[in-house]
Backbone as JSON, one array per atom type, in Angstrom:
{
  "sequence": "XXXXXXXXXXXXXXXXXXXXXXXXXXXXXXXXXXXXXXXXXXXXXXXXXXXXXXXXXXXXXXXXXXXXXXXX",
  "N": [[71.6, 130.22, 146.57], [73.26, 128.7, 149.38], [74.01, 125.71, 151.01], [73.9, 125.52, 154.46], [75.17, 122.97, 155.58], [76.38, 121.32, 153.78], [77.54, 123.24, 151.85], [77.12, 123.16, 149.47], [76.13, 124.72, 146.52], [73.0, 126.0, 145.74], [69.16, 126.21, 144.31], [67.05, 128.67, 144.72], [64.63, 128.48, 146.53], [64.53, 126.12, 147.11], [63.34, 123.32, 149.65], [65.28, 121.35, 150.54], [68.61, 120.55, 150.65], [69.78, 118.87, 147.97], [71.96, 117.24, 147.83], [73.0, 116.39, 151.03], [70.82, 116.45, 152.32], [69.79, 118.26, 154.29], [67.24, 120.4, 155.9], [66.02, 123.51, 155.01], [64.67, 125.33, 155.69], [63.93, 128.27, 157.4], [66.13, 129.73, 156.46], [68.64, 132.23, 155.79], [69.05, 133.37, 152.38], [71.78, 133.69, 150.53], [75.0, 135.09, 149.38], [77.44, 133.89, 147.58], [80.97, 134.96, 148.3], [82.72, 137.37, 147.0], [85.47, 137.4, 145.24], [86.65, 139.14, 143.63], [87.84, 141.39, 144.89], [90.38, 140.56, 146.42], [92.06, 138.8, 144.61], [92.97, 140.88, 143.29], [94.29, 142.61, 144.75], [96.5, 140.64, 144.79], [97.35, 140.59, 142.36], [98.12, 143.68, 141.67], [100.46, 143.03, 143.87], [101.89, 141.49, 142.97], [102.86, 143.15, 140.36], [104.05, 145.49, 141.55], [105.75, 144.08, 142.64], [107.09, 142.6, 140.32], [107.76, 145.09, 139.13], [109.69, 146.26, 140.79], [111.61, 145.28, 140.6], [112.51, 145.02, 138.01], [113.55, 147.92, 137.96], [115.12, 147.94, 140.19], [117.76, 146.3, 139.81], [119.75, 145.38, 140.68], [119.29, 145.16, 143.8], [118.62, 142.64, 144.53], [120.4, 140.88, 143.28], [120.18, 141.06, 140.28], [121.76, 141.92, 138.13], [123.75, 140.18, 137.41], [124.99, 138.0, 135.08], [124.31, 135.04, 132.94], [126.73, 134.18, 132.35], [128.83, 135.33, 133.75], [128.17, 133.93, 136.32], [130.55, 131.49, 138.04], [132.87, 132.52, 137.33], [135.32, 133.84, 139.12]],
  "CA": [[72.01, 130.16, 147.95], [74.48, 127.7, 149.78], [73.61, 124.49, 152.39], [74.65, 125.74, 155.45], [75.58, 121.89, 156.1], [77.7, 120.92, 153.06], [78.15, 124.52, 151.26], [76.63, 123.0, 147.92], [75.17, 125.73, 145.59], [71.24, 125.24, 145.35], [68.49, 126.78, 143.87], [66.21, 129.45, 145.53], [63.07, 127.91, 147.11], [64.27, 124.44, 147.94], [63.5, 122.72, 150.83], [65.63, 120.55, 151.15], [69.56, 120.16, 149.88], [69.71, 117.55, 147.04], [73.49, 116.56, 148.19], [73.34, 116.09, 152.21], [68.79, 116.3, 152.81], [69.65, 119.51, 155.21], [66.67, 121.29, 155.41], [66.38, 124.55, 154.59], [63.55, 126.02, 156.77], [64.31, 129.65, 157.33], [67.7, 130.04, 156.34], [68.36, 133.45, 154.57], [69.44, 133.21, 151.41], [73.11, 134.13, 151.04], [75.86, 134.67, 147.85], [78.92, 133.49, 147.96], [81.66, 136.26, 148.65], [83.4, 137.67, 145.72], [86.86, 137.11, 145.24], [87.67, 140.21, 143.11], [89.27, 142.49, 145.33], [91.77, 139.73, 146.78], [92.93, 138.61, 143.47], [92.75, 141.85, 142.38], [95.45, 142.35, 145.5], [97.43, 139.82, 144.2], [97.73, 141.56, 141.15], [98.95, 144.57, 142.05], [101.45, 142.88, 144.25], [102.71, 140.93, 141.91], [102.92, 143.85, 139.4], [104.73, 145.91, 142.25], [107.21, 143.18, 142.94], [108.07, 143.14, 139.13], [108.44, 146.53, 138.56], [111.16, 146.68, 141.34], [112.89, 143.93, 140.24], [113.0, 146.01, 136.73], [113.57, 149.33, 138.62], [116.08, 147.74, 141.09], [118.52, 144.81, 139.74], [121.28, 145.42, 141.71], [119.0, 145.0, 144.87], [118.72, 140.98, 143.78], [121.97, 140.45, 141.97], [120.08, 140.45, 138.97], [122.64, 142.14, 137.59], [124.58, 139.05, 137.06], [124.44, 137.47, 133.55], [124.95, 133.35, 132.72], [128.38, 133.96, 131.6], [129.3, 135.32, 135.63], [128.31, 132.33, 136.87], [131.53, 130.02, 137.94], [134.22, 133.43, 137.07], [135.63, 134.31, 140.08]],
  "C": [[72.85, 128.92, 148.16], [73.96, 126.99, 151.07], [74.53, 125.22, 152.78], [75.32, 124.36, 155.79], [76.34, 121.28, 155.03], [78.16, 121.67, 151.87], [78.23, 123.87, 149.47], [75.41, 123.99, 147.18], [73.52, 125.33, 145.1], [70.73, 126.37, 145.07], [67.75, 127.77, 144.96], [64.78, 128.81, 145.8], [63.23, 126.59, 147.37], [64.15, 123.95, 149.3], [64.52, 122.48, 151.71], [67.22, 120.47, 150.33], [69.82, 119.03, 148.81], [71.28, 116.55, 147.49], [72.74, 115.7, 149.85], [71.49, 116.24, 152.58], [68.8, 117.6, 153.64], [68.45, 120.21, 154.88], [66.88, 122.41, 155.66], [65.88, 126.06, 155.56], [63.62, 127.56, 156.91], [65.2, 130.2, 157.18], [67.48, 131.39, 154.84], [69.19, 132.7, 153.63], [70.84, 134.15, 150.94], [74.04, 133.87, 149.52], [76.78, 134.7, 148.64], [79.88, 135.07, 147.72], [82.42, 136.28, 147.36], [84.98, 137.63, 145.88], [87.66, 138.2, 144.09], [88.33, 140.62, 143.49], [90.32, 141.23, 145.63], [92.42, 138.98, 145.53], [93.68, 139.78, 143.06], [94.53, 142.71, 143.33], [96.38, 141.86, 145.31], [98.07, 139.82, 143.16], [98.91, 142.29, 140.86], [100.35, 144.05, 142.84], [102.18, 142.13, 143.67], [103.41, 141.77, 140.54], [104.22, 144.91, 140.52], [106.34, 144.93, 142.22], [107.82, 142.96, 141.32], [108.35, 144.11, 138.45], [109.64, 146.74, 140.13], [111.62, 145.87, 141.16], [113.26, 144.23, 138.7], [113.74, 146.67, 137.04], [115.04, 148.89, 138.94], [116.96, 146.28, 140.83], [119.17, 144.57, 140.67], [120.8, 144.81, 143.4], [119.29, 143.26, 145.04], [119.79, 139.88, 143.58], [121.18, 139.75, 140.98], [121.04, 140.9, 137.68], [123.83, 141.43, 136.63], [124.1, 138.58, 135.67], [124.92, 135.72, 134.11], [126.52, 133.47, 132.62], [129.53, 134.85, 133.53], [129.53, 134.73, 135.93], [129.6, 131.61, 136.82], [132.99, 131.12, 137.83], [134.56, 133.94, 138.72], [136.79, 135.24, 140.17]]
}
């Protein structure tokens, strides 16, 4: 579980927080929220955004090479 008063990871059955003394008294016991799906979000949109930037050069001007650069 997690001090409600300075969100330091503690054991199950303590009193008392070892960081900040908060006691504990009837506080449910609570996990921290998972952070799969929103990475997992971040993923995909990152996998999206480089498959159209494969898909779609031209959208970009990735089209362009080094040797473009400066020819007018």
């Amino acid at each position: 579980m997690f001090c409600p008063k300075c969100g330091l990871e503690v054991e199950d059955g303590l009193e008392a927080c070892p960081r900040c003394g908060e006691g504990f008294g009837n506080v449910k016991t609570t996990k921290r929220p998972s952070l799969f799906v929103p990475i997992a979000l971040l993923g995909v949109g990152a996998l999206l955004i480089i498959a159209s930037l494969a898909l779609f050069p031209e959208v970009v001007g990735a089209h362009l090479t080094i040797f473009d650069i400066g020819t007018f």
